[in-house]
TORLUM-876459 format. One record per residue (C-alpha): x, y, z; residue in one letter. Coordinates in steps of 0.2 Angstrom, whole numbers, m for minus. Example, Ala and Ser with C-alpha at 12.3 -4.5 7.8 and 13.67 -1.06 7.14 Angstrom:
2
RODO|62|m22|39|A
RODO|68|m5|36|S
// end
This chain:
676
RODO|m24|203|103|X
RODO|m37|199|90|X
RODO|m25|192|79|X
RODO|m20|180|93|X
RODO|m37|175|95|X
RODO|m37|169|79|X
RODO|m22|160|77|X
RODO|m26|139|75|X
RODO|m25|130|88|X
RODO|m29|111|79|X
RODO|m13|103|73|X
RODO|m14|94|56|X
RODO|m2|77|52|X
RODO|1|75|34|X
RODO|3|56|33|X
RODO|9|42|20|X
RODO|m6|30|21|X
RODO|1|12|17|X
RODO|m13|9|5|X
RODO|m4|m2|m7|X
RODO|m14|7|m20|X
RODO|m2|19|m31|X
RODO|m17|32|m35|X
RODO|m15|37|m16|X
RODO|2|40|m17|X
RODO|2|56|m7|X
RODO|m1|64|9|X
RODO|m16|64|17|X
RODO|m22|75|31|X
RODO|m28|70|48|X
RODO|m31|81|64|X
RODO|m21|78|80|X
RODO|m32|73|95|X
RODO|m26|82|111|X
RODO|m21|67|120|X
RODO|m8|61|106|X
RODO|4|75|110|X
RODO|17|62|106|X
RODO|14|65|86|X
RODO|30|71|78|X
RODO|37|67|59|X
RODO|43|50|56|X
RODO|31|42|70|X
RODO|21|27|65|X
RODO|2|32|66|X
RODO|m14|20|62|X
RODO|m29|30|51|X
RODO|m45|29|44|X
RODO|m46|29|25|X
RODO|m60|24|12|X
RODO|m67|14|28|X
RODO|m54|3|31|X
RODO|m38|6|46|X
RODO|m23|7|37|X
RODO|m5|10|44|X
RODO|3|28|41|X
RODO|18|36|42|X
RODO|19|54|50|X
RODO|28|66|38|X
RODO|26|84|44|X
RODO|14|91|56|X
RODO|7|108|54|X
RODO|m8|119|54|X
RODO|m10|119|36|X
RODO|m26|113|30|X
RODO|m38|115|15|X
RODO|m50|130|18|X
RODO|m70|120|21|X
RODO|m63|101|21|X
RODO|m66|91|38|X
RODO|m53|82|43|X
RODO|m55|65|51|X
RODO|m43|61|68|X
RODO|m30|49|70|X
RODO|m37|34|75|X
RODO|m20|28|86|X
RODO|m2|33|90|X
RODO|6|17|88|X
RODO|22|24|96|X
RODO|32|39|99|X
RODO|47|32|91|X
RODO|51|40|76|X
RODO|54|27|63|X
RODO|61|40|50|X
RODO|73|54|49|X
RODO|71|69|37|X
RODO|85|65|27|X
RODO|78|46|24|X
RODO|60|52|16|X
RODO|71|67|6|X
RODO|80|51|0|X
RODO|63|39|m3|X
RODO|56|54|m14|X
RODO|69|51|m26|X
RODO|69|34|m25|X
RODO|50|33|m28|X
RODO|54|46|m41|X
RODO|68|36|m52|X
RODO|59|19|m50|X
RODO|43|26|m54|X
RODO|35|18|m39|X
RODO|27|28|m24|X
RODO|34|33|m7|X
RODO|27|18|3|X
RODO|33|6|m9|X
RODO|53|12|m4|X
RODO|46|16|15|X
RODO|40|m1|17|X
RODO|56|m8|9|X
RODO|70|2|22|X
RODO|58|3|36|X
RODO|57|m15|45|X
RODO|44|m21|55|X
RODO|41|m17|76|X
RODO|45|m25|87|X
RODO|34|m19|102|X
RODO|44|m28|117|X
RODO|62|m23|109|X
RODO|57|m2|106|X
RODO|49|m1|125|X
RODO|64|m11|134|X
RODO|79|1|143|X
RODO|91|2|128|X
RODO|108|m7|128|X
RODO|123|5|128|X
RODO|132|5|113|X
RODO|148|1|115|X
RODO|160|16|109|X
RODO|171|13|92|X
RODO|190|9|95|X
RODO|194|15|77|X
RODO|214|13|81|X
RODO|216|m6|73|X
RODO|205|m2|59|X
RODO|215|13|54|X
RODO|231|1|57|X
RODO|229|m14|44|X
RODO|239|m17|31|X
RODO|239|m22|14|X
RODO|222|m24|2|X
RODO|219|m4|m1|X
RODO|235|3|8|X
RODO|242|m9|m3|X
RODO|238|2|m18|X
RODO|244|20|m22|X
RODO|225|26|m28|X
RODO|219|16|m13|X
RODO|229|24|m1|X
RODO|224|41|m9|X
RODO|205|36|m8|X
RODO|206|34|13|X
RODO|219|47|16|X
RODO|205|59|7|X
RODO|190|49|17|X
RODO|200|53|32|X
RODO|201|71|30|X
RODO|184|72|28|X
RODO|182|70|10|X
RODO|170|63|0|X
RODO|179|53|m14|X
RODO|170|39|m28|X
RODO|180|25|m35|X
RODO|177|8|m39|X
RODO|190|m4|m32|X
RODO|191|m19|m43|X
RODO|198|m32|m29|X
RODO|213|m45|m37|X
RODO|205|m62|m40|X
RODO|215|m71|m27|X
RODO|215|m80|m12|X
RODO|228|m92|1|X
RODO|241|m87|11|X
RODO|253|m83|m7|X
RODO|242|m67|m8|X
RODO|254|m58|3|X
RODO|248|m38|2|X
RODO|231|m44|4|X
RODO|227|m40|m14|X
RODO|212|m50|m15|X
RODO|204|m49|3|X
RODO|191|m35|0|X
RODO|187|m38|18|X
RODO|201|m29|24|X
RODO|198|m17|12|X
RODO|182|m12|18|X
RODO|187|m12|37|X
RODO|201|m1|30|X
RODO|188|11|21|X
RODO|175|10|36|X
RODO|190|17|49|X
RODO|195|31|39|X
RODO|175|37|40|X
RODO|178|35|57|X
RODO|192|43|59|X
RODO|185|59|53|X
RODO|171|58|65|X
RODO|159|53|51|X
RODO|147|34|50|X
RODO|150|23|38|X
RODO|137|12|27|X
RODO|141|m5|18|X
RODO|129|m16|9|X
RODO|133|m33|4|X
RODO|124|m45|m7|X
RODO|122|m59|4|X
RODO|117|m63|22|X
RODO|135|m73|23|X
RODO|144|m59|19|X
RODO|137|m48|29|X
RODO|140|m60|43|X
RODO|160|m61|36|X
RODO|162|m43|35|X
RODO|153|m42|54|X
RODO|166|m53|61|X
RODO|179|m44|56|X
RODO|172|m27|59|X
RODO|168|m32|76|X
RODO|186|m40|79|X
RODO|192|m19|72|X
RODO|181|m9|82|X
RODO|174|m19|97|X
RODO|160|m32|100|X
RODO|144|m23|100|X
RODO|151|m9|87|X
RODO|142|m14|72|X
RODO|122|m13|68|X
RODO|115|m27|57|X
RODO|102|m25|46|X
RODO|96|m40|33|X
RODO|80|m48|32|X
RODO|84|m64|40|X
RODO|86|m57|57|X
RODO|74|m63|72|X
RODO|62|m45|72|X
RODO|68|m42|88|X
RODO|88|m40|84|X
RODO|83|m30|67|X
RODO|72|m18|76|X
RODO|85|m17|89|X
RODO|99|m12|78|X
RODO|88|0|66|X
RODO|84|8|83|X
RODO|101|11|87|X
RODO|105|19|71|X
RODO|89|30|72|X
RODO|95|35|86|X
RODO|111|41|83|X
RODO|120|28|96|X
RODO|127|17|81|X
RODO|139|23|68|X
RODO|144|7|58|X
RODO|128|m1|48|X
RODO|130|m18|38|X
RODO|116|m26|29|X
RODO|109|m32|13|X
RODO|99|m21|1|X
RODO|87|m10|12|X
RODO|102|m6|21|X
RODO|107|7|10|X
RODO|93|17|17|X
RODO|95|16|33|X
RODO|94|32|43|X
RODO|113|37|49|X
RODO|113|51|55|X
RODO|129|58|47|X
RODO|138|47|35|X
RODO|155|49|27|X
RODO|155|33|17|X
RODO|145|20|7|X
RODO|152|3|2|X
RODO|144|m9|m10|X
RODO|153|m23|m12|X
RODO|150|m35|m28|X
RODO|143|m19|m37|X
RODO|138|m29|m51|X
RODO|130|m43|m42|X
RODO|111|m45|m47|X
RODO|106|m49|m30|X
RODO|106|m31|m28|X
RODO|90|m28|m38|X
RODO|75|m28|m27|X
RODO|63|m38|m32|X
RODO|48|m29|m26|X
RODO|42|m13|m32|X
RODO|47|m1|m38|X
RODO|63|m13|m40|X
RODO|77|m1|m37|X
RODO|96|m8|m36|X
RODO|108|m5|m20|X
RODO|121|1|m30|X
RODO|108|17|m40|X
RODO|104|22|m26|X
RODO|119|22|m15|X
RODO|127|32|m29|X
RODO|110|45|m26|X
RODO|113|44|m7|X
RODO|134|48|m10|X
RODO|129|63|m21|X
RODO|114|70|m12|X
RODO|120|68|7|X
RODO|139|74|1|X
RODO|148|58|7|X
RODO|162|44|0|X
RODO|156|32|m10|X
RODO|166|14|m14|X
RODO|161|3|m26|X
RODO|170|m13|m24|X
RODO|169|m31|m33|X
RODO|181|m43|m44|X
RODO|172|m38|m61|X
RODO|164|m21|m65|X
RODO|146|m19|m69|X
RODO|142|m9|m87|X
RODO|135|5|m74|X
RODO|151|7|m65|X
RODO|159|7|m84|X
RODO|149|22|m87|X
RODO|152|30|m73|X
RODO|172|29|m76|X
RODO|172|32|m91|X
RODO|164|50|m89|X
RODO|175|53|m72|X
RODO|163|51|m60|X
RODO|171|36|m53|X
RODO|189|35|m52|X
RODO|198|16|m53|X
RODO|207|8|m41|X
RODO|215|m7|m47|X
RODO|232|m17|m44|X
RODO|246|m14|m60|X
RODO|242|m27|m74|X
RODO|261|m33|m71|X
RODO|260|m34|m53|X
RODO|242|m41|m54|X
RODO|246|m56|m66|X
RODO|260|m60|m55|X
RODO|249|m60|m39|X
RODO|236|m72|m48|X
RODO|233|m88|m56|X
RODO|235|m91|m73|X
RODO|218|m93|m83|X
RODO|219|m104|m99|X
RODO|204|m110|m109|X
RODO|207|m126|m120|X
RODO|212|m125|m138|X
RODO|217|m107|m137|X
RODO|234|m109|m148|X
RODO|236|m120|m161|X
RODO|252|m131|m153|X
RODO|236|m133|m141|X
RODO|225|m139|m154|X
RODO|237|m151|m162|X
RODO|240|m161|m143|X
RODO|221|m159|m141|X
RODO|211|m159|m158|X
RODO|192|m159|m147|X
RODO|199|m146|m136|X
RODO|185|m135|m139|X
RODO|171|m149|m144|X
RODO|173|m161|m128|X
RODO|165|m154|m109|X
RODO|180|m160|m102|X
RODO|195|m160|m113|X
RODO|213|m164|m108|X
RODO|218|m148|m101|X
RODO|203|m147|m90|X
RODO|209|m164|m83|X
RODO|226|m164|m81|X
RODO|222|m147|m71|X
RODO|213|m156|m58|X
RODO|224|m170|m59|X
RODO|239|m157|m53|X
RODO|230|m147|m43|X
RODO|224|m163|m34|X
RODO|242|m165|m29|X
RODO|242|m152|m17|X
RODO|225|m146|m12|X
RODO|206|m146|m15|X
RODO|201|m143|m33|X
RODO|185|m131|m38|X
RODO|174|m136|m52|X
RODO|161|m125|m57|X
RODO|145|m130|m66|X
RODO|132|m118|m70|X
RODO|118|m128|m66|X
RODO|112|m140|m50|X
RODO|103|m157|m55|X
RODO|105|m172|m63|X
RODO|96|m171|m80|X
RODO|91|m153|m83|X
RODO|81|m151|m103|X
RODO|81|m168|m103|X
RODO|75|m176|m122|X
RODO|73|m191|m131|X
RODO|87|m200|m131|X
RODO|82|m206|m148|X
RODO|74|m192|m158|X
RODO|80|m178|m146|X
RODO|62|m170|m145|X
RODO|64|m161|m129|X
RODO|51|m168|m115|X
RODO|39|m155|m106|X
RODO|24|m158|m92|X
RODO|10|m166|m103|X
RODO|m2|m154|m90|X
RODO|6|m137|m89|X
RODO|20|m141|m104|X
RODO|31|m134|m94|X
RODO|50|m138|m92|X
RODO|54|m154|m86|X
RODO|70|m159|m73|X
RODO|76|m179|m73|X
RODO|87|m188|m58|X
RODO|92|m204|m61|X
RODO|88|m218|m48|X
RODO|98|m228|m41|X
RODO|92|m247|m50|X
RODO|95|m235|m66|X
RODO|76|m229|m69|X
RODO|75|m210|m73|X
RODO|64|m199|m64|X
RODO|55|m185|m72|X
RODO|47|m170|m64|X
RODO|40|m154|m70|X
RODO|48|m142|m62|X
RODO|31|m129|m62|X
RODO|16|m139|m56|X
RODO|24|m157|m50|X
RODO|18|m166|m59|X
RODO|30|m184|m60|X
RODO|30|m192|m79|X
RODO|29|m211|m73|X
RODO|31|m224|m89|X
RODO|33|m210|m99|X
RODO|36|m211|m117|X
RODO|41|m201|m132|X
RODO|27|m194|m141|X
RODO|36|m194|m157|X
RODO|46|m209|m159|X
RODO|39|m220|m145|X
RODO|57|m222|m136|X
RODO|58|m223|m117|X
RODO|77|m218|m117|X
RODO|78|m201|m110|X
RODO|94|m191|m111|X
RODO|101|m174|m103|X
RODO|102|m156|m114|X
RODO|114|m150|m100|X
RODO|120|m155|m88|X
RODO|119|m152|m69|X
RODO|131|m152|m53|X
RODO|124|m170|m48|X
RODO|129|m178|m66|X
RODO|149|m170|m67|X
RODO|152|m174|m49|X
RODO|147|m195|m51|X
RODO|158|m192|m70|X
RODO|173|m184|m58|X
RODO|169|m196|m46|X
RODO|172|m212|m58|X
RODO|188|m203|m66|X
RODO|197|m200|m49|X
RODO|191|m214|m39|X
RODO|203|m210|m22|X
RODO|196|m193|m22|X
RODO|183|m187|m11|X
RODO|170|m177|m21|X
RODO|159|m167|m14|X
RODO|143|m158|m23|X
RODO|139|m143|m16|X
RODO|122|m137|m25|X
RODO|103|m135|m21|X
RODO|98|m139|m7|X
RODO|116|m147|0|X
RODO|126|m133|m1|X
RODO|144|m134|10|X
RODO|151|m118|18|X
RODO|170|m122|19|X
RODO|181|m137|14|X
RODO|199|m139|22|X
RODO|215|m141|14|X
RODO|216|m159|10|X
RODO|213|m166|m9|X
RODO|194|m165|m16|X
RODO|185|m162|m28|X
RODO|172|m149|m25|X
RODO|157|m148|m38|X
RODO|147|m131|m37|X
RODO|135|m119|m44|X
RODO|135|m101|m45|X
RODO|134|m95|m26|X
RODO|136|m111|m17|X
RODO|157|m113|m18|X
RODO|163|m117|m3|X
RODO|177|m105|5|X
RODO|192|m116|5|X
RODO|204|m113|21|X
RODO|221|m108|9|X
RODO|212|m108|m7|X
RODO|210|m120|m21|X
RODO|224|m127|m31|X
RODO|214|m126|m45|X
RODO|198|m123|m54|X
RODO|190|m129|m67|X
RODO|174|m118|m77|X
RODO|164|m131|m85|X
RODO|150|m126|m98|X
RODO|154|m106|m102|X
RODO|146|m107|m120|X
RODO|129|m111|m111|X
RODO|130|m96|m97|X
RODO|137|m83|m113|X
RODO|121|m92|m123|X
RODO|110|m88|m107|X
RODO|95|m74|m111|X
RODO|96|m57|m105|X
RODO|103|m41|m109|X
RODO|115|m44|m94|X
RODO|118|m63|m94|X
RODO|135|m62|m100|X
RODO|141|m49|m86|X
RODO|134|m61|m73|X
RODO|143|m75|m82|X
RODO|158|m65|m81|X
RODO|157|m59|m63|X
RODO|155|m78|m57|X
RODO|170|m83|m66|X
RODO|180|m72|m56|X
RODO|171|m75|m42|X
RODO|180|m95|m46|X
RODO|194|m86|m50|X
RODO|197|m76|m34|X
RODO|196|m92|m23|X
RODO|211|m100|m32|X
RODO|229|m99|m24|X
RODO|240|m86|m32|X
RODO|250|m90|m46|X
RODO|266|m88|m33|X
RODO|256|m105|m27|X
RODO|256|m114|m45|X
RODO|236|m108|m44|X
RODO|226|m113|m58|X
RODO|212|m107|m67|X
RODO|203|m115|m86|X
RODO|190|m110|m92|X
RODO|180|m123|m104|X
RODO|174|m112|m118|X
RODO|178|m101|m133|X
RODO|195|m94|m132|X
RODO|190|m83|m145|X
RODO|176|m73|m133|X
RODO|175|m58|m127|X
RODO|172|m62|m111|X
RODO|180|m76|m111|X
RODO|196|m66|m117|X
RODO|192|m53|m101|X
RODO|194|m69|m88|X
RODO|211|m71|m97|X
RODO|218|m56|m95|X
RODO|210|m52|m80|X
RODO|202|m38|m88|X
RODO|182|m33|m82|X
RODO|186|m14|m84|X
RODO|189|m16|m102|X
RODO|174|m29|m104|X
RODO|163|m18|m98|X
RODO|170|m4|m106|X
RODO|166|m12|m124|X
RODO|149|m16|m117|X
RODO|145|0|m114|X
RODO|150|5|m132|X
RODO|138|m8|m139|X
RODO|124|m5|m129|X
RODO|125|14|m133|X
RODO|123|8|m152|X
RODO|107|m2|m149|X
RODO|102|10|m137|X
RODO|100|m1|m121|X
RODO|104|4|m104|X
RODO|114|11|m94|X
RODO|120|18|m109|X
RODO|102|24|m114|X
RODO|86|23|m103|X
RODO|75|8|m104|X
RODO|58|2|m96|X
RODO|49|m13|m95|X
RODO|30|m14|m93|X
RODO|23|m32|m89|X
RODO|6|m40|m85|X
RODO|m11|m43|m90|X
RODO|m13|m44|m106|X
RODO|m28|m31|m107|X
RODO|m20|m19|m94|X
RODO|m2|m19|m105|X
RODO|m11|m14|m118|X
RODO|m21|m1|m112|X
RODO|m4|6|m105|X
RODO|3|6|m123|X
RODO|m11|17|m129|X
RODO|m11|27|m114|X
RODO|8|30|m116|X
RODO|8|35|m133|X
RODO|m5|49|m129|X
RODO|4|54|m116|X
RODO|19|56|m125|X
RODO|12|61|m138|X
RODO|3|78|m128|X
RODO|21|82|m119|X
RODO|29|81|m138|X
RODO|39|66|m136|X
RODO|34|53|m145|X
RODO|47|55|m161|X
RODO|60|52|m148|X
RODO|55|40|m136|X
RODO|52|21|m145|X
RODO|37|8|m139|X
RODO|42|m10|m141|X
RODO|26|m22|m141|X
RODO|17|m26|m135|X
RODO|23|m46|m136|X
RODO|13|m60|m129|X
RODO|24|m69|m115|X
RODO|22|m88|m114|X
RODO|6|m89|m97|X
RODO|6|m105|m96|X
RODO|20|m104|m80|X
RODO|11|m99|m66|X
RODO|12|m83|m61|X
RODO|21|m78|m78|X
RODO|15|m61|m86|X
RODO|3|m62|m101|X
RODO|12|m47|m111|X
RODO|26|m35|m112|X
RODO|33|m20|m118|X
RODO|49|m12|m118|X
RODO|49|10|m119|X
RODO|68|17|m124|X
RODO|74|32|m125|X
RODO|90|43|m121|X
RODO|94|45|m105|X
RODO|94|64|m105|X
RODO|75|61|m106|X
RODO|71|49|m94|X
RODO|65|63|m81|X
RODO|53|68|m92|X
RODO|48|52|m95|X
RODO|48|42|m79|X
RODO|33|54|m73|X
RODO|24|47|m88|X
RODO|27|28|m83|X
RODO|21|33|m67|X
RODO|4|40|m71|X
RODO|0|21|m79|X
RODO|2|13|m64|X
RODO|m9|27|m55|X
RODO|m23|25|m70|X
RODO|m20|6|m68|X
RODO|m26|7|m49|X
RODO|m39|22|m49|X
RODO|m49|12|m62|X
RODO|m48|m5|m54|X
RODO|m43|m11|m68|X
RODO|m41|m31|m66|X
RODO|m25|m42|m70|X
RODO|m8|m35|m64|X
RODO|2|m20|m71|X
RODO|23|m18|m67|X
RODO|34|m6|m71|X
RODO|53|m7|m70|X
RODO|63|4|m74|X
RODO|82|0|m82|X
RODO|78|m19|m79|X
RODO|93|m25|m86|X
RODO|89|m44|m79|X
RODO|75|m44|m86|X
RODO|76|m36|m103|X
// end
């Protein structure tokens, strides 16, 4: 009886504060009024902290509690609805731990914001899943005897990973659906199904995510699929993440966060365009879709699919130690299924009809492609840069012209009575009557050129053909069958309804010469983007590429080779010691606060006996004078067998950063292979 006396009777929530401040990153303690007997794990609470009312996150509640502290009350229940599962924080702890950022970072990052009216309104039944068509369609992966393997093992209730490298090819000639990675994942979604399992797929874009909707919808029934991206009304995103909370939705579509979202019990994870870098977040702690759908496959024991028309150096890695198995079409059935890819100059009979093949932005082939293609269909030209006059210089001396108040880069557009307009691309500022500072000439010409430039020099070449420039800020969804010349950047093609008859990739030596350590895969996977939107070759298809036949990458478009590309990669960054083949981070910001994180760092590792294997890099002086640009950098390296060693380390200077309020801004990013 006595010992029932003394049993507590006060609950105690353990709560993520949502401080912003990563010295608080961990739980604090508050007790549980009587009247808020609707406190559970996962409910959104608001607490006192250091004075100020901050939102919370309710991660356990108990009866623990440190002997002789007291404990401040919960100042409101913001709703009984649990906004998290178990499973989802087991998952945010890793993340927070791999990324080396804290648990509210990833929390507020999956968890999107409440929308009051939507959580108290009757909920909408969720229409049950018809997975019978899904099951039934034919070609794309059932077209492919590894493919047809991964879903027959999905639909036992298996948990395969493979990365499906989808044929670059599109139009009615594409008869077993090679190319339609659509399909593929509906395909791959009904085999989850099918075993009674959910299924996850994150794409890169809000368009695709609609594409992929549509057609999951038309599968499994209107109503079927839960949406998540950020461009969603609040009202639809809460509604949808409610439903998956909630158990009632099995079939989650969204852009990055979505790989988080909190299905109950999934047997499969698509991420389509693996390589694509608009799967890096870019806020902190900066984590990448396709990490940590790989952590979510391996720690909640489901399918993963990696999917795209080129292969990311990660996914390299990951086949080439048999953690990924491949899925691809036969190279002699695959070279029959697409169109043929030549770049100018790449033999010498071609070189002796063409002697500036290789000097010239639009040599003959290039021409006389668009000039065929033209014949039967809309043609695709791809630039790597919107504009007009982008770097332009003096068309005299060739000084290159920057913004006499901020120096920073300047872009041109040429007016219409022939003056040029130049505008600094970082403050504003316009250069009227400008001048060169060197020579004195008011001639201005263009380093590169942009979108605007080729499609007026296209324009003047085929003067009966419609051309349409589809980049910046006029950017066309779809064009139809008929002839036209379509000019567009990276991201902004437009779909054409049978495919293109041709394409045309202008300027590769200035997207391989781009800087960053994974510029030359992102050059890569936009070519075959191009390339998977042309006809196949069954269609007389074609694809040139204007730049080096000689290239590697250039070589990979060719042969329709990505795996082996990336393969090679790998190899080279294993030598220089660059990721994925060896662990990398990047700290940026202040220059005083870098800095003092150097030194900190090599203490630190210097007292955990690392510091003869882990390298320092820097700290270098960045250029500050673009706005918002970080006054210094350095880069750590080490192998990747110790970066969960050292990952704890990289935290502890962000947590010394904020506990000493030190000024200026301090980042780290872990693996930043954009950025490095």
């Amino acid at each position: 009886m006595t010992e029932a006396l003394l049993e507590p009777t006060e609950w105690v929530a353990h709560v993520c504060v949502s401080s912003g401040l990563a010295h608080l990153d961990r739980p604090f303690d508050y007790l549980v009024p009587d009247d808020m007997d609707g406190v559970t794990p996962g409910v959104r609470v608001r607490v006192r902290l250091a004075g100020r009312l901050l939102d919370g996150i309710v991660l356990t509640v108990d009866h623990e509690r440190s002997p002789g502290v007291t404990l401040q009350p919960l100042q409101r229940l913001v709703s009984e609805q649990p906004v998290v599962t178990e499973n989802q924080l087991e998952l945010a702890r890793l993340v927070a731990e791999r990324w080396a950022g804290t648990l509210d970072e990833v929390l507020r990052w999956c968890v999107p914001a409440r929308h009051a009216a939507t959580e108290k309104a009757e909920p909408r039944a969720w229409p049950r899943v018809d997975t019978g068509p899904a099951t039934h369609i034919s070609g794309a992966l059932r077209a492919l005897d590894d493919g047809n393997r991964f879903l027959e093992l999905v639909t036992e209730g298996g948990r395969p990973r493979a990365h499906w490298r989808v044929a670059p090819v599109a139009g009615p000639g594409d008869a077993d659906r090679l190319g339609d990675w659509r399909a593929g994942i509906v395909q791959a979604v009904g085999a989850a199904l099918a075993s009674g399992r959910g299924a996850l797929c994150c794409l890169p874009t809000v368009e695709q995510v609609e594409e992929l909707t549509g057609l999951l919808t038309d599968s499994l029934g209107a109503g079927t699929v839960a949406v998540l991206h950020a461009d969603q009304p609040a009202a639809a995103r809460w509604r949808n993440y409610l439903a998956v909370i909630r158990g009632q939705a099995r079939v989650v579509v969204g852009t990055r966060s979505a790989v988080l979202a909190p299905l109950a019990d999934p047997g499969l994870i698509v991420v389509w365009d693996e390589g694509s870098d608009l799967h890096d977040e870019p806020r902190a702690p900066y984590p990448n879709t396709r990490d940590v759908a790989a952590m979510r496959a391996q720690s909640q024991h489901c399918a993963l699919l990696l999917a795209g028309y080129s292969c990311s150096t990660r996914a390299a890695d990951w086949l080439e130690h048999g953690w990924l198995v491949g899925i691809s079409t036969p190279l002699p059935r695959l070279r029959a299924a697409t169109a043929r890819v030549r770049a100018p100059g790449d033999s010498d009979t071609a070189l002796q009809r063409d002697p500036l093949a290789r000097r010239v932005r639009l040599p003959d082939l290039a021409m006389s492609t668009i000039a065929h293609g033209l014949l039967s269909g809309p043609v695709l030209v791809a630039v790597p840069r919107a504009g007009d006059l982008i770097r332009p210089s003096c068309g005299s001396c060739r000084t290159p012209i920057a913004c006499p108040v901020c120096h920073g880069p300047v872009r041109g557009r040429r007016e219409a009575g022939g003056q040029t307009r130049l505008t600094c691309t970082w403050c504003g500022h316009e250069l009227e009557n400008w001048h060169c500072a060197h020579c004195g000439s008011t001639t201005v010409r263009s380093g590169v050129v942009g979108a605007a430039t080729t499609a007026a020099e296209l324009g003047r070449s085929f003067p009966d053909v419609t051309v349409i420039d589809s980049s910046g800020d006029h950017i066309h969804d779809s064009v139809g069958d008929e002839p036209a010349l379509v000019v567009a950047t990276p991201g902004a093609e437009p779909a054409a309804a049978s495919g293109y008859a041709a394409a045309v990739i202008l300027d590769a030596v200035q997207a391989l010469a781009r800087p960053g350590l994974d510029a030359v895969a992102q050059a890569l996977d936009h070519w075959f983007h191009v390339a998977a939107g042309v006809r196949s070759g069954s269609e007389d298809g074609r694809v040139v590429i204007v730049g080096p036949p000689e290239d590697r990458a250039v070589q990979a478009l060719i042969r329709s080779d990505p795996v082996g590309w990336a393969t090679a990669e790998l190899a080279e960054r294993a030598e220089a010691g660059f990721p994925p083949a060896a662990f990398a981070a990047l700290i940026d910001g202040a220059e005083e606060a870098v800095a003092l994180a150097a030194e900190r760092l090599a203490a630190a590792l210097t007292e955990a006996e690392l510091s003869e294997e882990v390298t320092i890099l820097g700290p270098v002086t960045e250029d500050v004078t673009r706005p918002g640009a970080p006054a210094s950098r350095i880069v750590v390296r080490c192998a990747t067998a110790l970066a969960s060693r050292v990952t704890p380390l990289l935290k502890q200077l962000r947590t010394a950063h904020s506990m000493r309020r030190e000024s200026g801004p301090l980042r780290v990013r872990i693996n930043p292979t954009g950025q490095l």
